[in-house]
C-alpha positions in Angstrom: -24.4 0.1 -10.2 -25.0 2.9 -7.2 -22.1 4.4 -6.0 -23.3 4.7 -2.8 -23.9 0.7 -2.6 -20.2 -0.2 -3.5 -18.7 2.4 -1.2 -21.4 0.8 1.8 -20.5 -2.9 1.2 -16.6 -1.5 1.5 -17.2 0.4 4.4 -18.8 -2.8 6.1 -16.2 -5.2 5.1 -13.2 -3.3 6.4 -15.0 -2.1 9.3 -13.8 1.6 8.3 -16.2 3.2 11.2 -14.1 0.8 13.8 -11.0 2.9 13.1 -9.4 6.1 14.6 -8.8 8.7 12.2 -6.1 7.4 10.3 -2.2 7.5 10.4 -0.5 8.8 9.1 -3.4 10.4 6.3 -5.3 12.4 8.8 -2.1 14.7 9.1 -0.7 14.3 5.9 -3.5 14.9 3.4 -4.2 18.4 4.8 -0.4 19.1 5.3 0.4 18.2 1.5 -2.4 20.1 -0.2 -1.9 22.9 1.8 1.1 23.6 0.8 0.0 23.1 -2.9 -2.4 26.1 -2.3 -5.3 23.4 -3.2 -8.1 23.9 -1.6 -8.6 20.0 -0.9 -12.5 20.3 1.0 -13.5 21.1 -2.5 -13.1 18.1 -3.5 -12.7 15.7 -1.2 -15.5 14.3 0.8 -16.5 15.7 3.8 -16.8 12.4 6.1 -13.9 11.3 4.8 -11.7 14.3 5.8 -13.4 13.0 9.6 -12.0 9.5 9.6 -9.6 9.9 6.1 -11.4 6.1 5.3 -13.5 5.3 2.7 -15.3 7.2 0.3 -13.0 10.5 -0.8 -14.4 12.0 -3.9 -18.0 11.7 -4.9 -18.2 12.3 -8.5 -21.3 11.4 -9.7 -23.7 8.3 -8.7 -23.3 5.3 -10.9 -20.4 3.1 -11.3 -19.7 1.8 -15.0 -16.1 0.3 -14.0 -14.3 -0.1 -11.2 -10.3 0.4 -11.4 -7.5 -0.8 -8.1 -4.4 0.7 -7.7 -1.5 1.6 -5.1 -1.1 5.1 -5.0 -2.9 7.1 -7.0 -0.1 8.4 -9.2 -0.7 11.1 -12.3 0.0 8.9 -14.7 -2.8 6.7 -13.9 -5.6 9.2 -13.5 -4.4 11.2 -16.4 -4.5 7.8 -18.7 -8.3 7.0 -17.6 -8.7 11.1 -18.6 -7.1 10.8 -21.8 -8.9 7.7 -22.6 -12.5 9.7 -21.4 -13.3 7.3 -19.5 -16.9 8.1 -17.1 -18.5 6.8 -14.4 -15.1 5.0 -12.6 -14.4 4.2 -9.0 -11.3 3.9 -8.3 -10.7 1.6 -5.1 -7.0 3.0 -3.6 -4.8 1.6 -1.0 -3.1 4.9 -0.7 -5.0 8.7 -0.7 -1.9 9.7 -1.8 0.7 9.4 -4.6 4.4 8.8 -3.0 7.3 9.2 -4.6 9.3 6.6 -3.1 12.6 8.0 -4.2 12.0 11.7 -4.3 9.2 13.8 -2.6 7.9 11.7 -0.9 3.5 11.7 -0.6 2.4 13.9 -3.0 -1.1 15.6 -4.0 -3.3 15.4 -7.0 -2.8 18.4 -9.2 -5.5 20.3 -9.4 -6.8 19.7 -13.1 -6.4 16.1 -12.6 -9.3 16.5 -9.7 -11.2 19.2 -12.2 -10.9 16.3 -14.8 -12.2 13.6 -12.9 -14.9 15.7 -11.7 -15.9 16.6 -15.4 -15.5 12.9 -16.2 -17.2 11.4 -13.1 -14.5 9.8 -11.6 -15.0 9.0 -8.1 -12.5 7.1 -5.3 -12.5 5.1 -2.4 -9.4 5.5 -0.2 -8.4 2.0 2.0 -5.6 2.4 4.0 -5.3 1.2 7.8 -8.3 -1.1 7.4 -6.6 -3.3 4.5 -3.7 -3.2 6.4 -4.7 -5.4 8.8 -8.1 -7.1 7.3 -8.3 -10.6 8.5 -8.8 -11.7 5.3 -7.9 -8.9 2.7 -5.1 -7.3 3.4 -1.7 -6.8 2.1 0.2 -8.8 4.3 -1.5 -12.1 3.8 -1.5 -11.3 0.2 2.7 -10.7 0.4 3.0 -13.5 2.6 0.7 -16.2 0.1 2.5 -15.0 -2.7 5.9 -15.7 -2.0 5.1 -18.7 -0.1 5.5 -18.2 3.9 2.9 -20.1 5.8 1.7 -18.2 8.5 2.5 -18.7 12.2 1.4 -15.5 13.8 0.6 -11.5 13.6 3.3 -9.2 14.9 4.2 -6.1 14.0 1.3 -4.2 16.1 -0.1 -0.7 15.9 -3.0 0.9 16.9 -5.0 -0.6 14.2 -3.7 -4.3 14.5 -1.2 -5.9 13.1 0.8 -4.8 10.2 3.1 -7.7 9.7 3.2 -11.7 9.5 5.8 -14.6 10.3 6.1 -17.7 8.9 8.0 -20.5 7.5 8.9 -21.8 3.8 7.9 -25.5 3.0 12.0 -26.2 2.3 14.6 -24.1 3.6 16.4 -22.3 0.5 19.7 -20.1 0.3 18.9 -16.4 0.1 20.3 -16.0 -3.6 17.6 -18.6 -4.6 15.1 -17.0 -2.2 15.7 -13.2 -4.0 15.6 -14.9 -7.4 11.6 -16.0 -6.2 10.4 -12.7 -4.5 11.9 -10.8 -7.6 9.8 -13.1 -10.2 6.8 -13.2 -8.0 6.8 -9.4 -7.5 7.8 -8.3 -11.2 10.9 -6.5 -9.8 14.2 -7.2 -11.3 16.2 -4.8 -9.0 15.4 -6.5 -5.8 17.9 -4.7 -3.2 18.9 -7.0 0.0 21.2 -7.1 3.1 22.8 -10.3 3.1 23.7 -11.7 6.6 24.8 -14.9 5.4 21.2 -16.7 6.2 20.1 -19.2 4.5 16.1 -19.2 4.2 13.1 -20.8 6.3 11.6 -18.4 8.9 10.7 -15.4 7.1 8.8 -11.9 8.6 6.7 -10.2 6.1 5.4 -6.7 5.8 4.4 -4.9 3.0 5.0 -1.2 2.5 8.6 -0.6 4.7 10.0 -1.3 8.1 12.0 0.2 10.5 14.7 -0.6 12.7 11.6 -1.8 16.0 10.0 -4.1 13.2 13.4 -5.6 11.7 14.2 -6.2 15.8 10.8 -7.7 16.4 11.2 -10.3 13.2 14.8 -10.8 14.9 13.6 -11.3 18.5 11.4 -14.1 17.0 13.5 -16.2 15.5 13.3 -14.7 11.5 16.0 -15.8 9.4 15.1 -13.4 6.2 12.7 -10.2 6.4 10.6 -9.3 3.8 9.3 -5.7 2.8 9.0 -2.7 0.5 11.8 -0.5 1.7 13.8 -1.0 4.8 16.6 1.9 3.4 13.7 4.7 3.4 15.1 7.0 0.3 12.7 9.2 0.5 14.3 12.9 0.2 12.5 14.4 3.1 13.5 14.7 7.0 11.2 12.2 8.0 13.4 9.6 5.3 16.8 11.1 6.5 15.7 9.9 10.2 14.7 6.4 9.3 18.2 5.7 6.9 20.2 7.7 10.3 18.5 5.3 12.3 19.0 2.0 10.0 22.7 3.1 9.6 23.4 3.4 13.3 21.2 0.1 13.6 23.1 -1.7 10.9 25.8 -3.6 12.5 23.1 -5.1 15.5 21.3 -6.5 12.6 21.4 -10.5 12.2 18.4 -11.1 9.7 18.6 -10.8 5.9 16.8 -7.9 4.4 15.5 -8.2 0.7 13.4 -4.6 -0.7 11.3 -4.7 -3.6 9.4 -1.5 -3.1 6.6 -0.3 -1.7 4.6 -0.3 -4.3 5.2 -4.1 -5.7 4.5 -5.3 -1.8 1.3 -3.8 -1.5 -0.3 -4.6 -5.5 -0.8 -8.2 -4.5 -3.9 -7.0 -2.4 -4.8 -4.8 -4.9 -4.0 -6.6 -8.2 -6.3 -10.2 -6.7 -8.2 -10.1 -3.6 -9.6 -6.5 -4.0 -10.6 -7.5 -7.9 -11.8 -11.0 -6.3 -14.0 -8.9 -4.1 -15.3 -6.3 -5.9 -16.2 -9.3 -8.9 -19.5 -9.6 -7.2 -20.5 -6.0 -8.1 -22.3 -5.9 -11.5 -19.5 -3.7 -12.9 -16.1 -4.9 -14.3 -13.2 -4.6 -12.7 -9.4 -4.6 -13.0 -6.0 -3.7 -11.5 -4.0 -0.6 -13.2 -0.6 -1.3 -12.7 2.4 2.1 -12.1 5.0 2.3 -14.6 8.2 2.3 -12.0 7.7 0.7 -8.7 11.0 2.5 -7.6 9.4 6.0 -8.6 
């Protein structure tokens, strides 16, 4: 199938055009490959460095298989390299790999973009606009998967709303409630703040929150928050400021608090709906999972 045909029916489903140039991409993709000394406009797409949505490397013009993933993480491109695999899209939530734990958002080396060049591997970048899809995005997803029936939005930014509330059908105590979003999610080392809760009114938001969105689930009425990280451990002095400002925060904070990373949160979207969606393209497609969704 065209490439150009896939990337338009994306582009018109998430209404990329609708958005402002998005945050926090727009100021991160040139601040991270610049100080890689890679000279990103190479290879990335030049609308997309306008709007940092949608298409972000053309390589080629047909589409043989189409691939879904979180971040774009080495491992995973240099696999589909390896494996010479031509003619891939790959549909990512993130433009960036993050080490959660570490670095924090990360570039592409450079041969991996050289290799995917050489092996006509293109991709679609969906960040802001799957965020807070009406129908695709990676808070309904979260939410649907572990079972909170949607009230309302919340969580608002300047794209819409990033996070969901809800209740459980039966109210459940939170060691039974971890047990759930740790077998739903895949991840064994769920981490949690336990404020002596049991568990009906839940807040969902994939990726992480901060101290305004754990006050905002408070403020209406959440027993139990669920997210990626709310302990940001990223080694950087953007992560020191968010675990300075949960630590200060800490003792004001009533709800419990379970973490399964930011990566598990946001595959749901990934791993179903967008392979649901994209099913109606004449091309297979499937979800590539990361090794360590603590990396």
């Amino acid at each position: 199938m065209e490439l150009h045909k896939i990337a338009e029916f994306l582009d018109n489903y998430f209404r990329v055009h609708e958005f402002q140039p998005d945050q926090p991409f727009s100021q991160l993709v040139p601040e991270v490959y610049g100080e890689a000394a890679i000279s990103f406009e190479e290879y990335l797409e030049p609308r997309f460095l306008k709007s940092y949505h949608g298409l972000m490397i053309r390589n080629g013009t047909s589409v043989e298989k189409i691939y879904s993933i979180v971040f774009p993480a080495d491992e995973i491109i240099e696999e589909l390299l390896k494996k010479e695999k031509q003619n891939v899209l790959i549909i990512t939530h993130h433009p960036l790999m993050m080490e959660t734990s570490d670095r924090g958002f990360v570039p592409l080396p450079e041969d991996l973009l050289r290799g995917m060049k050489d092996q006509h591997i293109s991709m679609y970048a969906v960040h802001t606009p799957l965020d807070v899809h009406p129908h695709v995005s990676t808070t309904i997803a979260l939410g649907r998967e572990i079972g909170v029936m949607k009230r309302a939005d919340c969580c608002i930014d300047s794209g819409g709303p990033t996070g969901i509330w809800g209740n459980l059908l039966s109210e459940v105590d939170l060691k039974a409630f971890i047990a759930h979003v740790s077998t739903v999610s895949g991840v064994k080392d769920t981490r949690f703040v336990d404020n002596g809760r049991m568990v009906r009114t839940v807040g969902v938001r994939p990726g992480g929150v901060g101290v305004p969105e754990i006050m905002e689930f408070q403020e209406l009425g959440c027993d139990t928050v669920v997210t990626g990280t709310y302990n940001n451990l990223v080694k950087t002095e953007i992560g020191q400021w968010y675990r300075d400002q949960f630590k200060r925060a800490k003792n004001n904070i009533t709800v419990n608090l379970i973490e399964c990373s930011h990566y598990a949160t946001e595959a749901f979207v990934m791993k179903l709906d967008m392979v649901k969606l994209c099913s109606q393209f004449d091309v297979p497609c499937s979800f590539l999972p990361q090794d360590d969704p603590w990396l």
